[in-house]
ROKOLKOL-987939 format. One record per residue (C-alpha): residue number from 0; residue in one letter; x, y, z. Coordinates in nm, 3 decimals, decimal comma. Each point is the difference from the previous one (the first is absolute). Layout:
% ROKOLKOL-987939
<site><num>NUM</num><residuo>a</residuo><c1>X</c1><c2>Y</c2><c3>Z</c3></site>
...
//
This chain:
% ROKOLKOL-987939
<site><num>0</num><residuo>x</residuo><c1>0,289</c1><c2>1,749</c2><c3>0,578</c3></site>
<site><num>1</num><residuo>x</residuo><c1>0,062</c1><c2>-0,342</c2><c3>0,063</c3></site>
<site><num>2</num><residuo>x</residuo><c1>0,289</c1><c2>-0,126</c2><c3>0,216</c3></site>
<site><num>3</num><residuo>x</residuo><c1>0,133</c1><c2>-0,284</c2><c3>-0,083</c3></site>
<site><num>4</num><residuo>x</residuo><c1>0,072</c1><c2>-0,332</c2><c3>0,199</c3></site>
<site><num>5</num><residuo>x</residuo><c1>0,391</c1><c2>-0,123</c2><c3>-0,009</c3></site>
<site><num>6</num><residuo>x</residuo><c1>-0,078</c1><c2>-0,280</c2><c3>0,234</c3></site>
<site><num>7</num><residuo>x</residuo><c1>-0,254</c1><c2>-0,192</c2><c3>-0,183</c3></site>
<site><num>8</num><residuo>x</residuo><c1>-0,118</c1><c2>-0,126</c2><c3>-0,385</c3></site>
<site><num>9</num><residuo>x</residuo><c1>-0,334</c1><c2>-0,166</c2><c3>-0,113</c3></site>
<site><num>10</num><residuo>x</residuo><c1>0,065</c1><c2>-0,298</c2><c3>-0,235</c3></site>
<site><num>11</num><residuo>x</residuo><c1>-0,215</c1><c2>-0,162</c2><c3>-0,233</c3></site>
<site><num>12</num><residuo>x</residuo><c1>-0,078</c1><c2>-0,326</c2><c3>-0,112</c3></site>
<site><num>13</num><residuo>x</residuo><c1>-0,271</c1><c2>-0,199</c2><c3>-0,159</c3></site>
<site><num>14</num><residuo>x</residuo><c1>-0,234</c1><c2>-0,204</c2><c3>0,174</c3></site>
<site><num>15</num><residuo>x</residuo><c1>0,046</c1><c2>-0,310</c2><c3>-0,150</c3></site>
<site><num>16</num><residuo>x</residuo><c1>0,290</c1><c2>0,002</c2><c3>0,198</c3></site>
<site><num>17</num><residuo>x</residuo><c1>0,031</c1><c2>-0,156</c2><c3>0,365</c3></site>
<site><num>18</num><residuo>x</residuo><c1>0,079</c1><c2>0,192</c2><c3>0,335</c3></site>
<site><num>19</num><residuo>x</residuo><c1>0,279</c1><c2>-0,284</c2><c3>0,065</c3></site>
<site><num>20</num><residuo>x</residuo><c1>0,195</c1><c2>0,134</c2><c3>-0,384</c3></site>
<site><num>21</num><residuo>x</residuo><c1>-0,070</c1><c2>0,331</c2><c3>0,120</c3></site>
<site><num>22</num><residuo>x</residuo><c1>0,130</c1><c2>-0,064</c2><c3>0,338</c3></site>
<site><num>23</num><residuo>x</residuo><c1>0,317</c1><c2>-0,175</c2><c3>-0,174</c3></site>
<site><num>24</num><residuo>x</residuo><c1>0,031</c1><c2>0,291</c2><c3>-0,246</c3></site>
<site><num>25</num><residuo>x</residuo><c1>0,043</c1><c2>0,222</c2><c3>0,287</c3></site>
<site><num>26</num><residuo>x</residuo><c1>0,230</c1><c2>-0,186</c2><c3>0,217</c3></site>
<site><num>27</num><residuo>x</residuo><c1>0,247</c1><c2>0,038</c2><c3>-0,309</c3></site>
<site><num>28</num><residuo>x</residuo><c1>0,022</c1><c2>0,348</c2><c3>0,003</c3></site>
<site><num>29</num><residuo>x</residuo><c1>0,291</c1><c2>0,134</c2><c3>0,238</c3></site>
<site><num>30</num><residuo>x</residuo><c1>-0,146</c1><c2>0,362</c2><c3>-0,092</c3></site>
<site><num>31</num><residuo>x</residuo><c1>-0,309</c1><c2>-0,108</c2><c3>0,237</c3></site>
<site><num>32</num><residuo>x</residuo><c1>-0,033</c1><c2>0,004</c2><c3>0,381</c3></site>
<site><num>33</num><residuo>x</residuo><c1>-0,029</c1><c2>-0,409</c2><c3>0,059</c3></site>
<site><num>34</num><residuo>x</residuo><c1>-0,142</c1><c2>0,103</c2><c3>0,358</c3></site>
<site><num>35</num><residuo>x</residuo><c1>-0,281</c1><c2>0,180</c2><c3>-0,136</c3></site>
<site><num>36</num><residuo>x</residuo><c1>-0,310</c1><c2>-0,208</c2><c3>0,020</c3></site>
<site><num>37</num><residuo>x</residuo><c1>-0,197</c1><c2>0,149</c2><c3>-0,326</c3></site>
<site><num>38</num><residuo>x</residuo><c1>-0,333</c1><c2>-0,091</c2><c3>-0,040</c3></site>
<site><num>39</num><residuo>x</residuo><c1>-0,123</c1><c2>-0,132</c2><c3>-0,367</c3></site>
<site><num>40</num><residuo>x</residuo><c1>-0,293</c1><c2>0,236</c2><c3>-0,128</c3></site>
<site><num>41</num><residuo>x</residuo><c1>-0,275</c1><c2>-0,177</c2><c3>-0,264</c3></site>
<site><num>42</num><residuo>x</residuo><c1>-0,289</c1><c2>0,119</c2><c3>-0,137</c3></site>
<site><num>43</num><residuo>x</residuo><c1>-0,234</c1><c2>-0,254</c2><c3>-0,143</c3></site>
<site><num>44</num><residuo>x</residuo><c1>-0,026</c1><c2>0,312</c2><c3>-0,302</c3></site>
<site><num>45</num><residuo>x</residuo><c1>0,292</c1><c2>0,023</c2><c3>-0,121</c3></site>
<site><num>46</num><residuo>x</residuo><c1>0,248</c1><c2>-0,219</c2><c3>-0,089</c3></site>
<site><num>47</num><residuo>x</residuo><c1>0,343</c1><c2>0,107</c2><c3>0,162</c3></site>
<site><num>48</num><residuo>x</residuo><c1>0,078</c1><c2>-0,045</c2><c3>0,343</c3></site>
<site><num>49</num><residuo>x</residuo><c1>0,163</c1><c2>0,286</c2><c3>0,190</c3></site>
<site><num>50</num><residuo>x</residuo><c1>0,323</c1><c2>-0,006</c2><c3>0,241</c3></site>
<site><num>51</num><residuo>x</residuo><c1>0,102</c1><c2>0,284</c2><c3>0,196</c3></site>
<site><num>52</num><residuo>x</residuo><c1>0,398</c1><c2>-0,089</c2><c3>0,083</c3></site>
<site><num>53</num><residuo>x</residuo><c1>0,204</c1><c2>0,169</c2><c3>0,210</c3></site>
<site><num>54</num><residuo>x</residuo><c1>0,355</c1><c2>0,065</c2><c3>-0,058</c3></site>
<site><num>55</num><residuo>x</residuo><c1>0,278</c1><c2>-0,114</c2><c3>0,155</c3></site>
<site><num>56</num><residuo>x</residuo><c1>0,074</c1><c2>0,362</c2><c3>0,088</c3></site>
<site><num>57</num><residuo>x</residuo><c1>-0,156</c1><c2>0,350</c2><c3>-0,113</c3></site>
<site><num>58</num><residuo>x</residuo><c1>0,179</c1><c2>0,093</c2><c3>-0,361</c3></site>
<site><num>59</num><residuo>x</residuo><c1>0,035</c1><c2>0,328</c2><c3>-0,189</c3></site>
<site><num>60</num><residuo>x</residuo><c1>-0,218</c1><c2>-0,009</c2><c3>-0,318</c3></site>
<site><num>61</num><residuo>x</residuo><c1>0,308</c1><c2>-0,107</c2><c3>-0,226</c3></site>
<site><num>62</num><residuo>x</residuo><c1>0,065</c1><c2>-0,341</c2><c3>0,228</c3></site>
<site><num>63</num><residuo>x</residuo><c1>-0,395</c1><c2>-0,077</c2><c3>-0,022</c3></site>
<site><num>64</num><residuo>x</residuo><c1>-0,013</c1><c2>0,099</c2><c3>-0,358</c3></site>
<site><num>65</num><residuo>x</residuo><c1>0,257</c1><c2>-0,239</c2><c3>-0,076</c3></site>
<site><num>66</num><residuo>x</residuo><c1>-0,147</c1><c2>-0,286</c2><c3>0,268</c3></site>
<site><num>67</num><residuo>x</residuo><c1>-0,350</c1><c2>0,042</c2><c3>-0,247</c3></site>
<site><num>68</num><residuo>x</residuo><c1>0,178</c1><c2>-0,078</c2><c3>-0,278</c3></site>
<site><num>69</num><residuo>x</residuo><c1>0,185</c1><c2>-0,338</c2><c3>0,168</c3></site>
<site><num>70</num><residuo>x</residuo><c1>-0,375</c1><c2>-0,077</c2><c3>0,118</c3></site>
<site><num>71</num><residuo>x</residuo><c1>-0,174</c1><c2>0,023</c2><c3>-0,292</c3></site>
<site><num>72</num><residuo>x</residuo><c1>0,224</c1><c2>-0,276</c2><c3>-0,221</c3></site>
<site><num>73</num><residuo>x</residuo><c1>-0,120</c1><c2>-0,234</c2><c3>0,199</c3></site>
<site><num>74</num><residuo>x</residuo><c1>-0,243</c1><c2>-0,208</c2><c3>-0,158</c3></site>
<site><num>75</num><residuo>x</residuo><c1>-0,257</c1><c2>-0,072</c2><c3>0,241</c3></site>
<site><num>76</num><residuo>x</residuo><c1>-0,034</c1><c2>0,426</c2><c3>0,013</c3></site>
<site><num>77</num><residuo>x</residuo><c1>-0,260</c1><c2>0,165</c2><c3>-0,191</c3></site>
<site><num>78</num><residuo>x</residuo><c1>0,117</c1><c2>0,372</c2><c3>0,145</c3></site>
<site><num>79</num><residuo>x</residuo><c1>0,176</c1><c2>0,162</c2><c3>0,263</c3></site>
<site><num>80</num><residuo>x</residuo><c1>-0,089</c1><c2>0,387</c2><c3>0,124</c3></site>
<site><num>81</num><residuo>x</residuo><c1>0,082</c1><c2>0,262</c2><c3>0,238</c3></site>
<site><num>82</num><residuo>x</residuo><c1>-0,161</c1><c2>0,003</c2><c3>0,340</c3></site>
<site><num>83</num><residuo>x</residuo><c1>-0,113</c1><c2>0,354</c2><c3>0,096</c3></site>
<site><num>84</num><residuo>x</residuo><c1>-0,038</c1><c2>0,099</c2><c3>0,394</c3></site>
<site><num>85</num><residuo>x</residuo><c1>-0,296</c1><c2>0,077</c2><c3>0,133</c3></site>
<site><num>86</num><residuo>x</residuo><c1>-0,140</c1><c2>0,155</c2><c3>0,393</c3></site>
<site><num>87</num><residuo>x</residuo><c1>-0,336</c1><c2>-0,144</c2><c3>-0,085</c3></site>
<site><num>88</num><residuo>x</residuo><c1>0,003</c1><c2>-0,364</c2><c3>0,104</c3></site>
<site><num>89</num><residuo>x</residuo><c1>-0,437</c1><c2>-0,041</c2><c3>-0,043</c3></site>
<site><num>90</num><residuo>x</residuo><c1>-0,172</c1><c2>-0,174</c2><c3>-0,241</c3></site>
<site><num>91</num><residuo>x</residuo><c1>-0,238</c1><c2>0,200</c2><c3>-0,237</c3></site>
<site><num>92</num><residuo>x</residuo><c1>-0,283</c1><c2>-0,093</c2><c3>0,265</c3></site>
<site><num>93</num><residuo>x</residuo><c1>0,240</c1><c2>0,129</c2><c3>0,255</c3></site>
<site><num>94</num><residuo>x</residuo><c1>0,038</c1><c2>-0,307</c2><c3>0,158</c3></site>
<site><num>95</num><residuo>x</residuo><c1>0,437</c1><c2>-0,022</c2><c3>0,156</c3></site>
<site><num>96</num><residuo>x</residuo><c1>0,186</c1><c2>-0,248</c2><c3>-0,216</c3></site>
<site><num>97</num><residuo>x</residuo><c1>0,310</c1><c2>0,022</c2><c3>0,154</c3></site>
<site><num>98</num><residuo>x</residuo><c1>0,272</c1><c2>0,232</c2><c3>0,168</c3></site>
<site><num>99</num><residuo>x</residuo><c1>0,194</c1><c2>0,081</c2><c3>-0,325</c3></site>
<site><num>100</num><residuo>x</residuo><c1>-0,092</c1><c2>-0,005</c2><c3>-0,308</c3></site>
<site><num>101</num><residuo>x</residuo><c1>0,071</c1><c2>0,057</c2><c3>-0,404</c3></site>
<site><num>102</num><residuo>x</residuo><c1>-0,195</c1><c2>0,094</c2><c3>-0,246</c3></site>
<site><num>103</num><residuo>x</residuo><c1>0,112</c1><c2>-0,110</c2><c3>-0,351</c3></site>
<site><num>104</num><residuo>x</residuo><c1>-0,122</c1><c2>-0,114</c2><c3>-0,339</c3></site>
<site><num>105</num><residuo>x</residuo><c1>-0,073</c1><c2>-0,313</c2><c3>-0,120</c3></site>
<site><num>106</num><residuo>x</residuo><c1>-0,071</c1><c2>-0,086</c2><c3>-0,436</c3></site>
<site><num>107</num><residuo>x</residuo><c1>-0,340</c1><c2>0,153</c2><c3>-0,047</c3></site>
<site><num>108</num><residuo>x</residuo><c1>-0,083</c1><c2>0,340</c2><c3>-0,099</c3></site>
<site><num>109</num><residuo>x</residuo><c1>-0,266</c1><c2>0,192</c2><c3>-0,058</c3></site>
<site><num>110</num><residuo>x</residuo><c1>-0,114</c1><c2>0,174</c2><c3>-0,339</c3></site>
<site><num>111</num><residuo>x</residuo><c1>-0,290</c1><c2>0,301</c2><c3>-0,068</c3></site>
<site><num>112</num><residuo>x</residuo><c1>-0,100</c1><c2>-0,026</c2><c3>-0,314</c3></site>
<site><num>113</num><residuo>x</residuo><c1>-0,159</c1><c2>0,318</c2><c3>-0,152</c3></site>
<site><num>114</num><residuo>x</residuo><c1>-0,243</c1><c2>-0,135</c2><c3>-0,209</c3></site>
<site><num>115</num><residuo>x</residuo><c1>-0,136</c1><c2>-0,399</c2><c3>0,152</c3></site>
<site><num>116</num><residuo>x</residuo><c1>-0,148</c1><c2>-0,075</c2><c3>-0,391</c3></site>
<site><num>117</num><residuo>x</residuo><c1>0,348</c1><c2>0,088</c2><c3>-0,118</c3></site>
<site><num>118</num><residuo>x</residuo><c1>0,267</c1><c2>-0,242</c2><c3>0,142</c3></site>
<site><num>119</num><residuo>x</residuo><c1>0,199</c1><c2>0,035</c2><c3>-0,326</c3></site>
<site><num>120</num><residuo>x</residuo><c1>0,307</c1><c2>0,173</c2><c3>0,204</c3></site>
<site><num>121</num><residuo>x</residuo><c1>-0,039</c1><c2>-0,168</c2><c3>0,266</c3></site>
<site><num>122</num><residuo>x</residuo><c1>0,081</c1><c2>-0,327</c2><c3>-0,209</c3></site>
<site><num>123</num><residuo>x</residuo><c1>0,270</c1><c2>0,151</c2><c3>-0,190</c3></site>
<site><num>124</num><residuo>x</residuo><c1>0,168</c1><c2>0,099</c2><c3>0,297</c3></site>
<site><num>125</num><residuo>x</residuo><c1>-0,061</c1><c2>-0,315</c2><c3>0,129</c3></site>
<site><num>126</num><residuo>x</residuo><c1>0,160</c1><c2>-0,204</c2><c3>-0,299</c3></site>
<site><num>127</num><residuo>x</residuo><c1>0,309</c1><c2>0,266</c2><c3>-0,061</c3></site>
<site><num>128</num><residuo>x</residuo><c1>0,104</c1><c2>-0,068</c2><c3>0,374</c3></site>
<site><num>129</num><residuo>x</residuo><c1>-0,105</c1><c2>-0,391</c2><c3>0,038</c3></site>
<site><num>130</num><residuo>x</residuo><c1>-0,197</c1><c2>0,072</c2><c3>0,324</c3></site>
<site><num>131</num><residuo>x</residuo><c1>-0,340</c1><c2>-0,193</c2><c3>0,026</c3></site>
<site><num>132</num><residuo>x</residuo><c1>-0,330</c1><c2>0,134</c2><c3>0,051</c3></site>
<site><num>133</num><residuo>x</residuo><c1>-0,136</c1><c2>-0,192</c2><c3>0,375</c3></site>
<site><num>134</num><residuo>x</residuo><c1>-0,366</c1><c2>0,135</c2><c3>-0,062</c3></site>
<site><num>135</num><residuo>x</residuo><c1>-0,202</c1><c2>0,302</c2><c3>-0,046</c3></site>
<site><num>136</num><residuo>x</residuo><c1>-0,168</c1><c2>0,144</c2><c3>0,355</c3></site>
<site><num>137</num><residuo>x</residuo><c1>-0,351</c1><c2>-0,117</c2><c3>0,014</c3></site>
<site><num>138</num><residuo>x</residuo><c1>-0,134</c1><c2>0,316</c2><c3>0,171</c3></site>
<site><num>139</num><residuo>x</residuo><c1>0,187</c1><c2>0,253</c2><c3>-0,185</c3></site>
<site><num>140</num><residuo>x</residuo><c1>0,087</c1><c2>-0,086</c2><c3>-0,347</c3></site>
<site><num>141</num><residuo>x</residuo><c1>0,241</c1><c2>0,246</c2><c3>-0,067</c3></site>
<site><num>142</num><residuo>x</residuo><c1>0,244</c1><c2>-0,161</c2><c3>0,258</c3></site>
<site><num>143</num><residuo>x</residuo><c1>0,187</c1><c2>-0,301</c2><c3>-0,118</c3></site>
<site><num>144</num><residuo>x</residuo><c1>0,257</c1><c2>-0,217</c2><c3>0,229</c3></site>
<site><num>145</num><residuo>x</residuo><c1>0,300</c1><c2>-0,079</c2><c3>-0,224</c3></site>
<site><num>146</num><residuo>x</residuo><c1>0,340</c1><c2>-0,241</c2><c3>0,079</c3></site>
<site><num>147</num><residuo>x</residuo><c1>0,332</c1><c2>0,058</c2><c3>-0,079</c3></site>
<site><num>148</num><residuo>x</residuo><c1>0,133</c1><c2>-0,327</c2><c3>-0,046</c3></site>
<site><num>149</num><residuo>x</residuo><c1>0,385</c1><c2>-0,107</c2><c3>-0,008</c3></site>
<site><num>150</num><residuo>x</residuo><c1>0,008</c1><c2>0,046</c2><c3>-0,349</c3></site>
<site><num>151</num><residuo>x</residuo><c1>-0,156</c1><c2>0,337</c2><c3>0,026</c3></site>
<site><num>152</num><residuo>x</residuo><c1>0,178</c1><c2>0,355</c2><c3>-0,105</c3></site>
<site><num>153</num><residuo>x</residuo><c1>0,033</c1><c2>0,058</c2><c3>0,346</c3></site>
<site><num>154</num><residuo>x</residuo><c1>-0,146</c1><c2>-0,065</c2><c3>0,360</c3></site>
<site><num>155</num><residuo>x</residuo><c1>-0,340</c1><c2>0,099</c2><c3>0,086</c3></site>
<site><num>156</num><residuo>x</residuo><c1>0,127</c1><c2>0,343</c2><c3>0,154</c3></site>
<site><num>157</num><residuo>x</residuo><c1>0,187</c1><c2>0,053</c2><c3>-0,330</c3></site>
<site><num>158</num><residuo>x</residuo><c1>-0,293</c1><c2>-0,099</c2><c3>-0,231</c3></site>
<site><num>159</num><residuo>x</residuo><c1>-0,264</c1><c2>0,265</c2><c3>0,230</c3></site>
<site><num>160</num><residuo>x</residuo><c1>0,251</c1><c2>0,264</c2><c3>-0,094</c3></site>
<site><num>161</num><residuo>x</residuo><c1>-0,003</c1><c2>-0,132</c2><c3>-0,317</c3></site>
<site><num>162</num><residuo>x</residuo><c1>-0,363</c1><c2>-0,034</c2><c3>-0,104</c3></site>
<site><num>163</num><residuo>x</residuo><c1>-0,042</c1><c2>0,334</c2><c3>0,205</c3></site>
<site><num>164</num><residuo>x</residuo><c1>0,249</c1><c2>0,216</c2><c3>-0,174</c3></site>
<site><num>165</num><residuo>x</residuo><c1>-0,155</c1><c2>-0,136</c2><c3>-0,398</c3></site>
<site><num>166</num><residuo>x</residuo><c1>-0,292</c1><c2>0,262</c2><c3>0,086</c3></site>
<site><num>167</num><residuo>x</residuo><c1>-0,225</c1><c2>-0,262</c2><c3>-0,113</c3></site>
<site><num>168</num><residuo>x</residuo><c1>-0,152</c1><c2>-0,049</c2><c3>0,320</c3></site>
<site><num>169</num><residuo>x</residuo><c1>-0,149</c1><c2>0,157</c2><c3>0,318</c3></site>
<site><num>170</num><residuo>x</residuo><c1>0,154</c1><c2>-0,125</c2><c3>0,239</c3></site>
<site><num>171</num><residuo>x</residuo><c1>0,241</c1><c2>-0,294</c2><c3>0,069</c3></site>
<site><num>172</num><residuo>x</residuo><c1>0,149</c1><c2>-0,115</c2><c3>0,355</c3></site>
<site><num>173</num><residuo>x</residuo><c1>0,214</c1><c2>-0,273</c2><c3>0,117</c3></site>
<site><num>174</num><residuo>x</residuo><c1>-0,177</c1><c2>-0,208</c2><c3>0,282</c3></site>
<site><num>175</num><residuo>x</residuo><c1>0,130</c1><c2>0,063</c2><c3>0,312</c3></site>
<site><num>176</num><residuo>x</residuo><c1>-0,017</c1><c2>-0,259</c2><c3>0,281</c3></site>
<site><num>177</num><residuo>x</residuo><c1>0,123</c1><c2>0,012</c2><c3>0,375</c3></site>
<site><num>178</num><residuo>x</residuo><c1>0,161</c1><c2>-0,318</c2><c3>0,149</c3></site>
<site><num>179</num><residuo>x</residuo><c1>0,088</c1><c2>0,019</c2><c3>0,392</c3></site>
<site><num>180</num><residuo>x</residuo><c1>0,349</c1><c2>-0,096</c2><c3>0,038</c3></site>
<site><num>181</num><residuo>x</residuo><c1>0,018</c1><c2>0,060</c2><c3>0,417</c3></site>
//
């Protein structure tokens, strides 16, 4: 069971974007702790870059709710998702990364295909719910990393559930990533 985070949010937004419109972008938003000093996350991979905010003060699920949806119509954001708490604070080498910190999910997710020569689902699926394939896993070609974009049928935790509950596929995850906040 997961337990979720009412002091913090992870926004998205595309790289192409600078850290001084993100910076501004936040510094608009009265919802948001100004005092927090967030730290910018960017992987040369993948083309968002991740925020972890805090909020001005810890809300029940209907004041965040409704905070997500004020987020996300602004322009410069691709997504915005719920944080989810977490005791373990390590990297996946075990290496500390902070004193607090979130996990939560970014745009990719992951897709088991059933049959690698047969993508024919897979495609469908991918069409009918205008995500975008990212590429197929060189080492196992049954996995393949998918996006949910901003015109997508849903976020990427929506679209896992999604491609997962078709019964067209293996398996299919969000990906989960942990961001120290403290």
């Amino acid at each position: 069971m997961f337990d979720l985070s009412t002091d913090y949010l992870l926004i998205g937004v595309d790289k192409a974007n600078s850290d001084s419109e993100i910076a501004t972008l936040i510094s608009s938003m009265t919802a948001l702790d100004q005092n927090y000093a967030y730290t910018i996350h960017s992987s040369g991979q993948y083309q968002f870059k991740e925020v972890p905010v805090k909020l001005r003060s810890s809300s029940s699920c209907v004041e965040i709710e409704q905070m997500m949806a004020d987020i996300e119509q602004q322009p410069l954001v691709d997504y915005v998702h719920y944080t989810i708490r977490t005791d373990d604070c390590n990297s996946l080498i075990w290496e500390p990364l902070g004193d607090l910190c979130i996990n939560s999910y970014g745009s990719s997710f992951f897709v088991k295909v059933l049959d690698e020569n047969d993508r024919s689902d897979l495609n469908r699926l991918i069409a009918e719910t205008e995500t975008e394939l990212v590429k197929q896993n060189e080492f196992n070609p049954r996995w393949f990393e998918l996006r949910a974009t901003k015109n997508a049928a849903g976020d990427a935790l929506e679209m896992a559930n999604r491609f997962h509950e078709s019964g067209l596929f293996e398996y299919s995850e969000p990906g989960i990533s942990k961001y120290p906040v403290e």
